[in-house]
N, C-alpha and C positions, 0 to 999 in steps of 0.2 A: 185867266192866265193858266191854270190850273187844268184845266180841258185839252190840249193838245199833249203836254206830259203825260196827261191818263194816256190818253191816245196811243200815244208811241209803247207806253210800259207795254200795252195790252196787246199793239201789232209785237213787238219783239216778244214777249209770252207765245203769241200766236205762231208764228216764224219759228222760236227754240223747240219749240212741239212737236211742229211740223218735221224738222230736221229730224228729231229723235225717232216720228216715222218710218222717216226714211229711210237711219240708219245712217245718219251724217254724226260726223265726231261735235259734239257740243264746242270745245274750244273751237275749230276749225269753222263752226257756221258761225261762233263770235266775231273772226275776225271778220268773214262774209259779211256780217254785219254792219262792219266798222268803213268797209269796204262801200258797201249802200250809204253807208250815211256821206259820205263824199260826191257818191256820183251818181246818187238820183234813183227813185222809184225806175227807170228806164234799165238801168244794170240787173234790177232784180225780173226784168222779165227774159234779159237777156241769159242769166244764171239758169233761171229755173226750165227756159226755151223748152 
């Protein structure tokens, strides 16, 4: 049970990163986030397109 929690911390660690990369406001990719977790791994290819 314990294995997909890791998972997730470690994609969202990976993901807030990435934003800071880019130069994306941290609150702002949070909500992004909040945003994916509703509507699917599919939203986030269409975000990032």
């Amino acid at each position: 049970m314990k294995l997909p929690i890791q998972a997730q911390s470690v994609n969202r660690s990976n993901r807030i990163a990435e934003a800071k990369m880019a130069g994306v406001n941290p609150a702002f990719w949070d909500s992004v986030l909040s945003v994916l977790k509703k509507a699917g791994q599919g939203a986030l290819a269409g975000v990032l397109g």
